[in-house]
N, C-alpha and C positions, 0 to 999 in steps of 0.2 A: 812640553807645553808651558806656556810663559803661568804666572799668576793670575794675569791681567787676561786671558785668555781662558784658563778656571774659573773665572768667577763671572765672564761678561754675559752669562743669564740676569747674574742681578746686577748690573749694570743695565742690562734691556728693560727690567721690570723698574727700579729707578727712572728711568724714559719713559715709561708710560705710566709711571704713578707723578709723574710730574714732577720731581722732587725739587727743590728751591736751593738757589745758592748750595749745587753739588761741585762736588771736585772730588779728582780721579788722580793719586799718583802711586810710583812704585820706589818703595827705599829696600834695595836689597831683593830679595824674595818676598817681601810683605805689602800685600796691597794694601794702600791706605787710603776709607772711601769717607768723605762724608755730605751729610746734606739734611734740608730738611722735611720733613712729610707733611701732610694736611692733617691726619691723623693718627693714634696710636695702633690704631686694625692697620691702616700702612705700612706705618713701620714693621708690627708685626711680620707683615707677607716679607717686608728684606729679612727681618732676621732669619725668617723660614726659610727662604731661599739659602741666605750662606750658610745653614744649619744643612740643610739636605747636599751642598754641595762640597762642603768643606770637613763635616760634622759638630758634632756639640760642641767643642772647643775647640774651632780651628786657630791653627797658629800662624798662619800667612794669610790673614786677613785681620784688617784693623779697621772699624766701623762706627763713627761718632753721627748719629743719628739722631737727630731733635724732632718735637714735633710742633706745629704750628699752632693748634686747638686742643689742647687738652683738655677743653670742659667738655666734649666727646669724643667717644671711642668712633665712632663712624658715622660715615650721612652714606645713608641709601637712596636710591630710584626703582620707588615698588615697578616689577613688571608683572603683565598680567598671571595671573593662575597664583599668583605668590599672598602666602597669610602672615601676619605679626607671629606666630608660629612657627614658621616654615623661616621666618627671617632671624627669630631668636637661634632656633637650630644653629642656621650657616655661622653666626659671629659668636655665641657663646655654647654651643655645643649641648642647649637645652631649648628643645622648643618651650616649655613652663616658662621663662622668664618671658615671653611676647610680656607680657602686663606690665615690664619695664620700662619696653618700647613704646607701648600706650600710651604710660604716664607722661611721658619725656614730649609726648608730640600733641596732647591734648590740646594746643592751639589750634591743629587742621582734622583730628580726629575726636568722632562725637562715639564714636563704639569700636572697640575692636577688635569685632568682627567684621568692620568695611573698611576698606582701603581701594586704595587705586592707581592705577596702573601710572605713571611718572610724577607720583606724589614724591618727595625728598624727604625723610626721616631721618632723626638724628637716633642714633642708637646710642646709649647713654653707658658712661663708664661702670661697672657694676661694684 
């Protein structure tokens, strides 16, 4: 199996995370990818990606990855049944921190306990 063939999951998830000004080549055995993200949560899912397919330290893959917005970690689209809770959970691994994502968005939220369903949040770097 070629390299370029190991890795084209994240190649697909690159594709559908949009990534800007990518390029794709191969010098030897070593993929070499790069490109830019909208956010660090972005980036993050490549790195995870060549992490679960290559492991911690793969050595035929090379990945220079920038990101676009670093003044946030992510923008969300609340859907319904979903709380600033349930939303801290998925991106920082603690629902307690929702009162982060409160603060950060207090231009369109007046409590947070309400939210709604295709409202855009910024989830704020921690």
């Amino acid at each position: 199996m070629s390299v370029k063939a190991k890795y084209q999951p994240v190649l697909d998830l690159g594709e559908k995370l949009e990534v800007k000004n990518g390029d794709v080549n191969v010098e030897g055995n070593v993929l070499k990818i790069k490109g830019m993200t909208k956010t660090q949560y972005e980036k993050n899912l490549l790195w995870d990606k060549i992490k679960e397919i290559g492991g911690e330290s793969p050595s035929d893959i090379k990945a220079n990855i920038t990101v676009e917005d670093e003044s946030v970690y992510a923008y969300h689209t609340v859907k319904s049944g979903e709380s600033l809770s349930k939303i801290s959970k998925h991106y920082y691994g603690d629902p307690m921190k929702y009162n982060k994502i409160f603060e950060s968005n207090t231009d369109q939220l007046k409590n947070p306990d309400v939210i709604h369903p295709d409202q855009v949040l910024k989830i704020p770097n921690l």
